[in-house]
N, C-alpha and C positions, 0 to 999 in steps of 0.2 A: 579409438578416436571419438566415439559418439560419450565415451563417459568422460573423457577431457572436457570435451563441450558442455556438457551438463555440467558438472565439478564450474566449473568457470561461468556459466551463465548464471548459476544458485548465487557464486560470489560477488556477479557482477548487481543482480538483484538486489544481494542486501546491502551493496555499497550507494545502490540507486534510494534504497528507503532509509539509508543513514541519518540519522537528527543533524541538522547544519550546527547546531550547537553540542560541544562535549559535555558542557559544563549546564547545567540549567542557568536561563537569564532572568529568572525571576525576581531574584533578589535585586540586581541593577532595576531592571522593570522598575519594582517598587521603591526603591530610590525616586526615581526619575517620576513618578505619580507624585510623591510625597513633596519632592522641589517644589514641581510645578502647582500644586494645591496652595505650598505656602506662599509663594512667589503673588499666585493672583489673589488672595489674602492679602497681602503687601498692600498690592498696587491699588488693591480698592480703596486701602485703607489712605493711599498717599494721594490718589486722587478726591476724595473728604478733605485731605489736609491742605488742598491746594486752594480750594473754595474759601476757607477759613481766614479771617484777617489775618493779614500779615502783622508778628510780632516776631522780638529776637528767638524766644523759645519754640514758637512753632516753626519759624524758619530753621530754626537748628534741627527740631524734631523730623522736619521734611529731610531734608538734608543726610540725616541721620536712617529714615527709611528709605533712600533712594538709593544709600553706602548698601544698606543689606540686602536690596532687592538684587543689585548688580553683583554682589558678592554670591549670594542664592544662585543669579547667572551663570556666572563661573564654576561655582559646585557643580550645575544641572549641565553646563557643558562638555563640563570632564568626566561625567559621567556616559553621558554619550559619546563621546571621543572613546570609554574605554569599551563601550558594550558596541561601538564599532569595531573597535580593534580584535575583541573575540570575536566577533563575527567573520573577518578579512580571514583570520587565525585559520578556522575550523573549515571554511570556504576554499581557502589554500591548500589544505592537506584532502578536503573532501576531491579537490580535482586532480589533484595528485594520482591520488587512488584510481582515481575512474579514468584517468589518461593511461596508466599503463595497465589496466583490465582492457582498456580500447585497443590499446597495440595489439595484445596476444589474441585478443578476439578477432582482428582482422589478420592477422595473420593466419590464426587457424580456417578461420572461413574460407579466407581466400584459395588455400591448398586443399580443403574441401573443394569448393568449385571447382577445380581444376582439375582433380581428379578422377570427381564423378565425369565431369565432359571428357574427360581422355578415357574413362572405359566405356561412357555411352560411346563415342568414337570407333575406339576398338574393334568393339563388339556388333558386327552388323543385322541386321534383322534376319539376314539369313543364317549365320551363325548363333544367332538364339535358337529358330525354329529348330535347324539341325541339330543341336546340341540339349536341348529340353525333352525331356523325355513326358510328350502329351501334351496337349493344348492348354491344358488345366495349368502346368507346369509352365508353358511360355508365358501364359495370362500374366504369369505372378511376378516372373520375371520382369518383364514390362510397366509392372504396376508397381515395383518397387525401384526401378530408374526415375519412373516420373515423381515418387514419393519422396524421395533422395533429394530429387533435385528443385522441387517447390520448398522443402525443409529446408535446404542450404539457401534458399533466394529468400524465403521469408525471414532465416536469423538476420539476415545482409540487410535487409529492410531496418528489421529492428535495431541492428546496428547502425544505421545513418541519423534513425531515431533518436538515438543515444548522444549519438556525438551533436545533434542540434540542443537537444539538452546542457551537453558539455558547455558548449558554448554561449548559452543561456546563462549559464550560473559565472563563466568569466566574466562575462558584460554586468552580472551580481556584483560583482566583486568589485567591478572599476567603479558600476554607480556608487557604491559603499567606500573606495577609496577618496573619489570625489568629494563626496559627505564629509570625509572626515577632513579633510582639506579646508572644506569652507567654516566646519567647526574650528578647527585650530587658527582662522582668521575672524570667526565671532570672537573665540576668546582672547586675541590682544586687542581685539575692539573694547571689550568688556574691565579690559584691565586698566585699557587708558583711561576708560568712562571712571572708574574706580577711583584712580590717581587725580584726576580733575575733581571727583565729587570732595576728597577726602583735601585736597588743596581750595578748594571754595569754601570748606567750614575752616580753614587755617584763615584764610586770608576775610571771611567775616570777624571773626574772635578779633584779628587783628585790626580794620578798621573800627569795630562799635566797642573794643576794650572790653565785648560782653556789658557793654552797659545798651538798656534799651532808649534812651533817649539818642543817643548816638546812631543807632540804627535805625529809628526813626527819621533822622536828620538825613543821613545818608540814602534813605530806601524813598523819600520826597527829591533830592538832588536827580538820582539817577530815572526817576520817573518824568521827570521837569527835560534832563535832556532826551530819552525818547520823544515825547510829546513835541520837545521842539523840534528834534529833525524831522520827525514825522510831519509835522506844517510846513517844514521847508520844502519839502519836495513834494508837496499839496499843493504849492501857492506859489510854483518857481516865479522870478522874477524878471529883469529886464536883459535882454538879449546884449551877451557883451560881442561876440563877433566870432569869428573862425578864429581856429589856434593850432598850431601845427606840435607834433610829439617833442620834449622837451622844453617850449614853450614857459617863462616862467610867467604864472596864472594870479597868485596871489604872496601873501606872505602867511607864515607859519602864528598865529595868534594863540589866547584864550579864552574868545568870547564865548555868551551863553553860561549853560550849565557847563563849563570847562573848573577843574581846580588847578592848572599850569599850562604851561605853553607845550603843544604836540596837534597832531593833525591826526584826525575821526575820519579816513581814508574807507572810504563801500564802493562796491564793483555791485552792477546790475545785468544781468544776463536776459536775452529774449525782450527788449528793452527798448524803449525811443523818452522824447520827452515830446507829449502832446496835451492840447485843451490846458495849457498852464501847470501841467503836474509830470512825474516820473511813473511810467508801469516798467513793472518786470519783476524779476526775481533776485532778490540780495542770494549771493554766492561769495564762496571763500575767496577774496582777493589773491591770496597765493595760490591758485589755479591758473590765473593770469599772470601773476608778479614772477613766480618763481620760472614759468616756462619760456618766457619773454614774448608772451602775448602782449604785454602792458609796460611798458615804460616807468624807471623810477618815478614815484608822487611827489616826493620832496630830494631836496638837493642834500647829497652824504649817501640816500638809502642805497644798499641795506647798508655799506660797513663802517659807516660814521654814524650810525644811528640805533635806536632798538627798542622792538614791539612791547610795548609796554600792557598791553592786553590785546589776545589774540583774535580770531573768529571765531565766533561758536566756543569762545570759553562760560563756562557758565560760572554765574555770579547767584548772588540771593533773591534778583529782581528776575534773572530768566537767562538769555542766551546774548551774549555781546554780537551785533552785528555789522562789525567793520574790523579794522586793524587802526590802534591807535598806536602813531610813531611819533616818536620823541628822540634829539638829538643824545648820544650816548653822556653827553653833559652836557648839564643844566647852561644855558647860555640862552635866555628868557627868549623874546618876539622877536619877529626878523626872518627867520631861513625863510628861503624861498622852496613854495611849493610848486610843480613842475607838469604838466599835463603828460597824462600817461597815456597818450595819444592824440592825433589829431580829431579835429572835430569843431562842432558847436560849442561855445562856452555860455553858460548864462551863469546870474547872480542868484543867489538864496537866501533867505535869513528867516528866522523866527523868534517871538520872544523867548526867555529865560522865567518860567514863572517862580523861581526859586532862588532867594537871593544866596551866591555862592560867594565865596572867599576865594576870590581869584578869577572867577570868571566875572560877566557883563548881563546887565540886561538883555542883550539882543545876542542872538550865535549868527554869524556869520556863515558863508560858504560859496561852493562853487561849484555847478555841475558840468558834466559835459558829456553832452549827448554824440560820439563816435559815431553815428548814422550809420552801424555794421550790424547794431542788437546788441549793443553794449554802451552803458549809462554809468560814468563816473561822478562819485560825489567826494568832496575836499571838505572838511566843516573845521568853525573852532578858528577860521580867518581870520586877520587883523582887519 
């Protein structure tokens, strides 16, 4: 019994000092050094590039390092998704192992302890005395019960040891599945980011025809309508009155920096309209629209109608921040825009400092302050 025990505690030890990896991770390791080196190489280099005036070739150039930095991403994530999966791997078979070295060792212990207590038991002190031949002889006797049985309670210790260890390396394992979970959600993040960068330089080629005069034309347009929404909601204007959800508010226009008839629709979060202006935070309108926090903006939406640029798509000027909706055909000024909630309505407007083809000197609009923490804007108004 006592070289079972041994045999089994030698094995159980070297399963305890077993390397978590089978395979050395060095090579991934250095992978993942080497991404990340180039990666912030990159990014130094595209943050230089963002400083620099804007023309069509450095915008392209940007554009162009923002495609390989994200792509880099992607390599460095799957690389970590795999040197997690070796890890989950070897971690799995490592508890394997040491779950069923734990069965056999509690079970031998445990018929240990039992043992020795049923022949300490047994054997009473006066059937030692009587039975030992000398004093010297009973000592020994005695001294080898109590040596027996502190051996067998100390392995039992070590055993309880073992198995909070056990238990360690699962909760290893889960934070490690975790991990790999939010990586495999960085990288369809990473893929969409890809698919946007890589449809931003289609859709520049395709408005400046790769000529720089035209992108110039177009990068003054789109700069003229930021600037102007941004005064509009600096400078709100004359109190139109309360307006209840569905409410129609204005009409569907092209004023301002507009090139066609469609509504410049932004949601404000955390929000009021005070001292003449809008605070808060621009937030994706289909946070609201889609879960029916917010009421349609315009009359058709969504299924007579469609997004003709979304939230947070990126363009060569930076990040769009609204949803522009456009009826699914062309049928000019007119539709009626619709308050996508009740509330306060005020008027808006700001100059156009860029004369467009199609739009107006002046952009129109309309806000409405929902008195909940939440601030609608309508622009682009007849």
């Amino acid at each position: 019994m006592k070289r079972t025990i041994f045999i089994l505690f030698i094995l159980f030890s070297s399963l305890l000092t077993y390397p978590i990896f089978a395979q050395s991770p060095d090579d991934l390791t250095k992978q993942l050094q080497e991404k990340q080196t180039e990666i912030q190489k990159l990014e130094e280099g595209l943050q230089n590039a963002r400083n620099q005036e804007k023309t069509l070739k450095s915008q392209l150039n940007l554009i162009d390092g923002q495609t390989k930095v994200t792509t880099l991403k992607i390599e460095e994530t799957n690389l970590k998704i795999e040197k997690l999966k070796r890890e989950i791997s070897d971690l799995s078979g490592r508890i394997n192992r040491i779950s069923t070295t734990l069965d056999a060792l509690s079970e031998i212990l445990l018929k240990r302890i039992i043992q020795t207590y049923k022949y300490s038991n047994a054997v009473s002190t006066f059937d030692l005395i009587f039975s030992s031949h000398g004093f010297a002889e009973l000592l020994e006797r005695l001294k080898y019960i109590q040596v027996a049985q502190t051996y067998d309670k100390k392995k039992l210790y070590e055993l309880q040891a073992t198995k909070f260890a056990y238990n360690e390396q699962k909760q290893d394992k889960e934070t490690r599945q975790q991990e790999a979970e939010k990586l495999n959600k960085d990288l369809e993040v990473y893929k969409k980011q890809l698919d946007e960068q890589k449809r931003a330089k289609d859709e520049l080629l395709r408005v400046t025809q790769n000529d720089e005069a035209r992108f110039q034309q177009e990068l003054a347009r789109l700069r003229a309508d930021i600037a102007s929404i941004s005064l509009a909601l600096s400078n709100v204007g004359a109190k139109i009155g309360p307006v209840n959800k569905g409410d129609t508010i204005a009409a569907m226009g092209s004023t301002g920096c507009s090139t066609g008839p469609h509504l410049h629709y932004e949601v404000y979060e955390n929000a009021k309209i005070e001292g003449g202006k809008v605070t808060g935070n621009r937030v994706n309108p289909h946070n609201f629209l889609d879960s029916g926090k917010l009421g349609s903006p315009l009359q058709g939406y969504p299924g007579d109608t469609t997004i003709t640029t979304e939230f947070g798509e990126v363009y060569f000027l930076g990040t769009h921040t609204g949803l522009d909706i456009a009826p699914k055909k062309y049928e000019g000024v007119g539709r009626g825009i619709l308050a996508s909630e009740k509330g306060v309505a005020y008027s808006v407007s700001a100059p156009c400092s860029y004369n467009i083809s199609g739009g107006s000197s002046v952009g129109k609009g309309v806000v409405i302050d929902h008195e909940n923490g939440t601030v609608t804007l309508y622009w682009h108004i007849l």
